[in-house]
C-alpha positions as CSV (number, residue, x, y, z in Angstrom):
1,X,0.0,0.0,0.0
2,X,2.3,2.5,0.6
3,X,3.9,2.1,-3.1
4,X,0.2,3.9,-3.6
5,X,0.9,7.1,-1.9
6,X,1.7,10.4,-4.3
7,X,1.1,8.3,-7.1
8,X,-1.4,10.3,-9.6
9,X,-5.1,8.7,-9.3
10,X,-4.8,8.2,-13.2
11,X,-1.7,5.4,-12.3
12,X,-3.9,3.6,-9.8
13,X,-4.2,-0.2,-10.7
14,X,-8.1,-0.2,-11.4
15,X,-10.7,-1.5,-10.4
16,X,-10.1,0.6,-7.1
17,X,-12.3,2.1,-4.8
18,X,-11.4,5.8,-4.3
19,X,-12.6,8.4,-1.9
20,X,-12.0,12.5,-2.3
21,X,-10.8,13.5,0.7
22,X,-11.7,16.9,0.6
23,X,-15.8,16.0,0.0
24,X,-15.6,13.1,2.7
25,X,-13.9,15.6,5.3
26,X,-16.9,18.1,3.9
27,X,-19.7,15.3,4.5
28,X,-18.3,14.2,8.0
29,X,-18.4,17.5,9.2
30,X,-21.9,18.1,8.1
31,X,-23.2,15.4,10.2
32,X,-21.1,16.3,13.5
33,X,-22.7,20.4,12.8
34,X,-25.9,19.1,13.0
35,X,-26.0,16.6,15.9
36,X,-23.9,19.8,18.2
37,X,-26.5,22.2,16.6
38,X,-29.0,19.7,18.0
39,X,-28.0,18.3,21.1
40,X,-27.5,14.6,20.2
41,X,-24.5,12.6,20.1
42,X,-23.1,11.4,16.3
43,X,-22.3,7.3,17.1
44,X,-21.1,7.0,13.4
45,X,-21.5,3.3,12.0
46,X,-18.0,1.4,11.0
47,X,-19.9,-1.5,9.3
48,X,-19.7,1.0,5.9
49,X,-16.0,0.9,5.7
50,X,-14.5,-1.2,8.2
51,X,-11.8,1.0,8.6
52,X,-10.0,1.5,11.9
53,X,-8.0,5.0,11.0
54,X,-12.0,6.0,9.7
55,X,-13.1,4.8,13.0
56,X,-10.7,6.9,15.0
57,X,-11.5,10.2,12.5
58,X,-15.2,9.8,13.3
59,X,-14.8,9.3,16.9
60,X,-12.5,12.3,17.4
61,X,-14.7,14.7,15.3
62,X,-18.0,13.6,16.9
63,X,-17.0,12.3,20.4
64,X,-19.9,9.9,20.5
65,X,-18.3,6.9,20.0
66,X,-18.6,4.1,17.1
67,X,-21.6,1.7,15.9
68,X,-20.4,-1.6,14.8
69,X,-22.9,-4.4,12.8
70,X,-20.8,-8.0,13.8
71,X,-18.8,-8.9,17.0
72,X,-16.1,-9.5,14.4
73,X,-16.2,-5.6,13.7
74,X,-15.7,-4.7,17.4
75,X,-12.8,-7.1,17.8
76,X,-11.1,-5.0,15.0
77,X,-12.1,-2.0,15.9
78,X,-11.2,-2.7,19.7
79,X,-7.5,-4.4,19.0
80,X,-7.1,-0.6,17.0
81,X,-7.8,1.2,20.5
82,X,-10.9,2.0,20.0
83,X,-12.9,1.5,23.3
84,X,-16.0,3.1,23.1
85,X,-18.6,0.8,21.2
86,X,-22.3,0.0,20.0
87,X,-23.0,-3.3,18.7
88,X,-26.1,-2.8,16.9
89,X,-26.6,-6.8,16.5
90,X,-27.7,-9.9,19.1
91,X,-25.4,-12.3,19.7
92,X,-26.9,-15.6,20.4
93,X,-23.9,-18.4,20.2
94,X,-22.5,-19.3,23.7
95,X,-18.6,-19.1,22.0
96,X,-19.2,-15.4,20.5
97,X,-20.4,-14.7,23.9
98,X,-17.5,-15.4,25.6
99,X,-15.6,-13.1,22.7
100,X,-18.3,-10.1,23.6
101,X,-17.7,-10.9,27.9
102,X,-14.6,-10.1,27.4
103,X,-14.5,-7.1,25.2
104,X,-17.3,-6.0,27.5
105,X,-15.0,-5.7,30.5
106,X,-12.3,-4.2,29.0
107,X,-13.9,-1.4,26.9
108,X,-14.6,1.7,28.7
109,X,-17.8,1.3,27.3
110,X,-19.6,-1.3,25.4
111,X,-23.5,-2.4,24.8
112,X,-24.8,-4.4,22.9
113,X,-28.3,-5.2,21.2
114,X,-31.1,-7.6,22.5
115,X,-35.6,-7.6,21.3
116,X,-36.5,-11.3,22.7
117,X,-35.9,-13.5,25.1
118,X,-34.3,-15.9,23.1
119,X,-31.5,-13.3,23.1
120,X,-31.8,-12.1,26.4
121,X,-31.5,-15.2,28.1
122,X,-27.9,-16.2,26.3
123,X,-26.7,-13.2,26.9
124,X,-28.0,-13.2,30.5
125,X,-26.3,-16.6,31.3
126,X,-23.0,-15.1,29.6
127,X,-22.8,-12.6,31.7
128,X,-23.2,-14.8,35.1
129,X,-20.9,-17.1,34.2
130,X,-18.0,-14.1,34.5
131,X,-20.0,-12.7,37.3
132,X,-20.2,-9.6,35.2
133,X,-22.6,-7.2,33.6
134,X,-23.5,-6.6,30.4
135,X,-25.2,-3.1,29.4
136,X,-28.1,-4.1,26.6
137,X,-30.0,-1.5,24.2
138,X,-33.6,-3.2,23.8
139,X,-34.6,-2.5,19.8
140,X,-37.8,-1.5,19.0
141,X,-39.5,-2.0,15.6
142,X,-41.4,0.7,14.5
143,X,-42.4,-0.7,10.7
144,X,-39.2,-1.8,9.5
145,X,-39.7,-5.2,10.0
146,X,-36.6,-6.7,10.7
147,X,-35.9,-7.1,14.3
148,X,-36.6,-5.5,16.9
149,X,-39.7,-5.9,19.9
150,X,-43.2,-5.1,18.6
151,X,-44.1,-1.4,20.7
152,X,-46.7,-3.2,22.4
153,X,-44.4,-5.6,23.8
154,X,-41.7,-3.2,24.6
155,X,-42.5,-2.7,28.1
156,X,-42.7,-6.4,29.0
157,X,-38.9,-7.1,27.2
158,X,-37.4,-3.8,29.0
159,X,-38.6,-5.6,32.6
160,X,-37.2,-8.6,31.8
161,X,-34.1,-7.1,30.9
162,X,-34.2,-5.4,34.0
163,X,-34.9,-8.4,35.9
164,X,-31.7,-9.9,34.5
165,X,-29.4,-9.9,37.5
166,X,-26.2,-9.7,34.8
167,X,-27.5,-7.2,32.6
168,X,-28.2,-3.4,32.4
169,X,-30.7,-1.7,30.5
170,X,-28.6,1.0,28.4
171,X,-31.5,2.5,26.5
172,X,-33.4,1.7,23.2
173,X,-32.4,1.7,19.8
174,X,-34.6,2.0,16.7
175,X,-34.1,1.5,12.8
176,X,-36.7,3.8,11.0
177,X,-35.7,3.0,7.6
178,X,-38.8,1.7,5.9
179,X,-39.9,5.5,5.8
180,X,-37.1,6.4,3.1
181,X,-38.9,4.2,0.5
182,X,-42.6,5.4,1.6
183,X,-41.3,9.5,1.1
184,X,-42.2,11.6,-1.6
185,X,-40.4,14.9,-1.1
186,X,-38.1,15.9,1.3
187,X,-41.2,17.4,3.7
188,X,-43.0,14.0,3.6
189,X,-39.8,11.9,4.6
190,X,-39.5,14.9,7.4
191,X,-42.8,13.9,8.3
192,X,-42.8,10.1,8.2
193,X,-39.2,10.5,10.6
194,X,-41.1,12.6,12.8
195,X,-44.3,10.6,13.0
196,X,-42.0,7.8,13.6
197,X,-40.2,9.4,16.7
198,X,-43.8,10.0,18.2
199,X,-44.4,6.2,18.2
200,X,-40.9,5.7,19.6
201,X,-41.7,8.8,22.2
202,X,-44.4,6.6,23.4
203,X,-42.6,3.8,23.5
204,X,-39.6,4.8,25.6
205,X,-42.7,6.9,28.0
206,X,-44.5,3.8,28.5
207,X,-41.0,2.0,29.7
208,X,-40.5,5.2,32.4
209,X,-43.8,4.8,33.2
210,X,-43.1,1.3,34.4
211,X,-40.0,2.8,36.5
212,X,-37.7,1.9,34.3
213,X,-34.9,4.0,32.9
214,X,-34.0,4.2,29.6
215,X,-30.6,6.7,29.3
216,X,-29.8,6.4,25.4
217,X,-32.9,6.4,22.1
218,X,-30.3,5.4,19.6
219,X,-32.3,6.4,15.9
220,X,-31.1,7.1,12.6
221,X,-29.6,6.2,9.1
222,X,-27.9,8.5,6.8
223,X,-31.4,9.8,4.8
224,X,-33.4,10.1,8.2
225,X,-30.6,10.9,11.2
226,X,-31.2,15.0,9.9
227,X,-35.0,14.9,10.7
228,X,-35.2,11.9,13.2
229,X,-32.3,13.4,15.3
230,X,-34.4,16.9,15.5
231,X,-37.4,14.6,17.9
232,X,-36.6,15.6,21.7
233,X,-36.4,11.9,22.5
234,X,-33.7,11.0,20.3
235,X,-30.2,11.3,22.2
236,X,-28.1,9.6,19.7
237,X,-28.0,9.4,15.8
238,X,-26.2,6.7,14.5
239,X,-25.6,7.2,9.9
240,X,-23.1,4.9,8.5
241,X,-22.8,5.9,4.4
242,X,-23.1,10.0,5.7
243,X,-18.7,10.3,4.9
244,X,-19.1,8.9,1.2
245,X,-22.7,8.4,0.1
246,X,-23.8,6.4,-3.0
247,X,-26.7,6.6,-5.6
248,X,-29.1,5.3,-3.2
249,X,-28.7,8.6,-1.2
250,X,-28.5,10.6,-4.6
251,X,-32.1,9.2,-5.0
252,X,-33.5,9.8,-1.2
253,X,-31.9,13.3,-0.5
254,X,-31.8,14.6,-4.0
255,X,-32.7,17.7,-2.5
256,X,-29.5,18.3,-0.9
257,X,-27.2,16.2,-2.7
258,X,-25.4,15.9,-6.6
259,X,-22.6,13.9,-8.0
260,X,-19.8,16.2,-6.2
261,X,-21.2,15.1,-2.7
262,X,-20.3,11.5,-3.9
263,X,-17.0,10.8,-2.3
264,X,-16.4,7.6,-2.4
265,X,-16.3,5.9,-5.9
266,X,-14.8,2.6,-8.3
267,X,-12.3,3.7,-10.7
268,X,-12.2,1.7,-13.8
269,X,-10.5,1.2,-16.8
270,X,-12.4,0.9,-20.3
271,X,-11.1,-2.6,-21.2
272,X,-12.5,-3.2,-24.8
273,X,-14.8,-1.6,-27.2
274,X,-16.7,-3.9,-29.3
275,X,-19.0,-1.2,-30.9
276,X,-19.3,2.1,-31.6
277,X,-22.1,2.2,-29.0
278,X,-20.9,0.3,-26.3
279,X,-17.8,-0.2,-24.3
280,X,-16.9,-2.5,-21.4
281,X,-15.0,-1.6,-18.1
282,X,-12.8,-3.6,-15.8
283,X,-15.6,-2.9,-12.9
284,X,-18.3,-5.6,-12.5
285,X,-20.1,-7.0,-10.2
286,X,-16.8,-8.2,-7.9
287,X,-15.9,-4.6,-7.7
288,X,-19.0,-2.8,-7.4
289,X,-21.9,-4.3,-5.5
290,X,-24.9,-5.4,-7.1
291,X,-27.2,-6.4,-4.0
292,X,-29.9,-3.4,-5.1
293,X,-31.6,-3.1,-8.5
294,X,-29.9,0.5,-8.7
295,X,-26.7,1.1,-11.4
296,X,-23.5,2.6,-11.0
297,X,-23.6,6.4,-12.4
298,X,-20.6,8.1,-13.6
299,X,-19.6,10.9,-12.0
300,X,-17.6,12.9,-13.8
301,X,-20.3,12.1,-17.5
302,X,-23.4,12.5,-18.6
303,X,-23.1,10.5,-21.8
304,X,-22.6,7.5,-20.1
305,X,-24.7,4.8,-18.8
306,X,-23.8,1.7,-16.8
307,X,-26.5,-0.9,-17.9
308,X,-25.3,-4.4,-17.3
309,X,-22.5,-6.1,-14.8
310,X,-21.0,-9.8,-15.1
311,X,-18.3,-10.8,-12.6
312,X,-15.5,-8.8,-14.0
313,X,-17.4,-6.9,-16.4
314,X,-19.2,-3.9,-17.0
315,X,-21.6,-3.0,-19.7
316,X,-21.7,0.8,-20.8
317,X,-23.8,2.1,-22.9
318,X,-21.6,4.5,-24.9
319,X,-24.3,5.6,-28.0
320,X,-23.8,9.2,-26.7
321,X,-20.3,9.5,-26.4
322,X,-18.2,10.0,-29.4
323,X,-14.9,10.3,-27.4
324,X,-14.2,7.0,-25.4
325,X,-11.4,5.0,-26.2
326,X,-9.8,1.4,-24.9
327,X,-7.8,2.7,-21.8
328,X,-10.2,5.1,-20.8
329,X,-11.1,5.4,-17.0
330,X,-14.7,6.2,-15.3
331,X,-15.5,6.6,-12.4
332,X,-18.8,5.0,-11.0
333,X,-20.8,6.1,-8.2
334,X,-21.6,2.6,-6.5
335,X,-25.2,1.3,-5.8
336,X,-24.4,0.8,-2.5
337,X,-21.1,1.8,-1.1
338,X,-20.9,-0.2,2.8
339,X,-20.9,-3.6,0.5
340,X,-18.8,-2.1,-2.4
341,X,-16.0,-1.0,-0.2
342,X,-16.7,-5.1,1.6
343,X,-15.3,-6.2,-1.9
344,X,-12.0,-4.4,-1.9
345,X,-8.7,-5.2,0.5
346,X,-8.2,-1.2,0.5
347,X,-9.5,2.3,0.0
348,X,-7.9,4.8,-1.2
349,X,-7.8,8.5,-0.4
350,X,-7.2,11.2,-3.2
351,X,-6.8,15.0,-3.1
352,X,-5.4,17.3,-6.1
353,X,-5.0,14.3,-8.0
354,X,-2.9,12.2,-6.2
355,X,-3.5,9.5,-3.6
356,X,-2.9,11.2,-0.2
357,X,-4.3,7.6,1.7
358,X,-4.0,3.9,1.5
359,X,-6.1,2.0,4.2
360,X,-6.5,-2.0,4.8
361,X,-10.0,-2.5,4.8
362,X,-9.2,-4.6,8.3
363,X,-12.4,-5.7,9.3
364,X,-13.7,-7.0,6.0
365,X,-15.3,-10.5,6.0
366,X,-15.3,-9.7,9.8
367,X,-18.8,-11.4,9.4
368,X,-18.3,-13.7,12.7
């Protein structure tokens, strides 16, 4: 990696995944401006890039910590010095519960995620066995429909947390993504991230109103943490994609966002050019994740159109460019970028030209 640094971004073996330092360092401090202009802490989630020095940037701007998706993740992040952490996942498996025990009492802080008893319980007998405790965050769902306790059952799962003699109610967390796809205009998805921190307000009341305490309301993705974190019972915000951003957030917050917010993008190399209207690029679908029905979008062209992907292909439409030549590079804007930059061994940071940044992506395939 370091033979990478100063070299000029057009000398980069392609496909690469490249981020412009200037925008990321832009779109970071965005996010920590808004969560001091409202009061909340910025817990910024790791699983996007899984990149310790990233981690430690994050942490430093915001003070609030990092979020981490697998117990894998936190081992990383943890062995890298970082010691305040948020696994947004339950753990279940007695032997990754003896990894998260011990990470647990030797963080300066650590929590964890729990929304059954199936997960309580293991986690409760964990904790016992190293006559320890474990601080959980109960998750509520409120529509997503993924995990997380039903709000009328939230009450009865934050007492039996509390009744765990080896475990500490932390707070909640909750995942209010399901309103990004129901949004119309910026004001609607306002709205719907509103409406859905009412129901969450409601939730975490009923849970005082059974004397129980609940410290942290852990909301937000990058789309929603701007309007969600704005709800007086939110504390903490925790966006993932917020440094880079991908075509999926071009499409959400269109009315803040364009191309040049886009930091993070695939660099490829036009590889062969069978017809006058098409060309293909070195970038498929082992270098740019395909796990949405969105394209890649070049950045830096509008007469270009990414239609098609094989495993080491790329299929560009080309019928409006007149200009593109074998050994050509474009640069794509990635569908999604948190599983993009899982397919690459290291990202790359660029300014004025030149690559400024090499980083191991250490905690990719950290899946355990």
């Amino acid at each position: 990696m370091p033979a990478q640094l100063f070299r000029p971004i057009n000398e980069v073996e392609t496909p690469a995944v490249v981020v412009d330092l200037d925008t990321m360092d832009q779109n970071v401090a965005d996010y920590v401006l808004f969560a001091r202009e409202h009061d909340v802490s910025l817990r910024s989630h790791v699983k996007t890039h899984k990149i310790p020095d990233l981690a430690h940037m994050q942490h430093r701007r915001s003070g609030g910590g990092i979020v981490c998706q697998t117990l894998g993740e936190v081992e990383v992040m943890a062995q890298n010095g970082i010691d305040d952490i948020y696994l947004s996942y339950s753990v279940v498996q007695e032997s990754k519960l003896e990894r998260l025990v011990w990470l647990s009492e030797r963080l300066a802080s650590f929590s964890t995620t729990v929304d059954c008893r199936g997960n309580i319980d293991p986690l409760q007998a964990a904790a016992a066995r190293h006559d320890t405790t474990v601080t959980a965050i109960l998750e509520i769902d409120l529509g997503y429909g993924r995990t997380g306790v039903s709000p009328e059952r939230a009450v009865e799962m934050a007492e039996y947390v509390e009744d765990a003699p080896n475990l500490h109610l932390g707070g909640v967390m909750a995942f209010e993504a399901h309103v990004k796809a129901e949004a119309t205009s910026k004001a609607d998805l306002e709205r719907r991230c509103l409406a859905a921190m009412d129901d969450l307000a409601t939730v975490v009341e009923s849970i005082e109103d059974a004397d129980i305490a609940v410290p942290d309301v852990k909301v937000g993705g990058t789309a929603t943490s701007k309007f969600s974190g704005t709800h007086p019972v939110v504390t903490e915000i925790n966006p993932g994609m917020y440094p880079f951003n991908d075509t999926g957030e071009l499409e959400v917050r269109s009315y803040e966002l364009d191309k040049t917010d886009c930091a993070a993008t695939v660099v490829s190399t036009v590889i062969s050019k069978p017809a006058p209207d098409r060309v293909v690029v070195d970038a498929g679908s082992k270098s740019i994740s395909m796990d949405t029905d969105r394209m890649p979008v070049p950045k830096y062209r509008d007469d270009l159109e990414y239609v098609r992907a094989s495993e080491e292909h790329g299929w560009v439409d080309a019928s409006a460019a007149d200009d593109l030549a074998v050994g050509d590079r474009v640069n794509f804007i990635v569908p999604h970028v948190c599983t993009t930059i899982n397919l690459h061994d290291t990202l790359l940071g660029t300014r004025d030209g030149e690559v400024r940044e090499a980083w191991a992506v250490q905690a990719r395939g950290k899946v355990r």
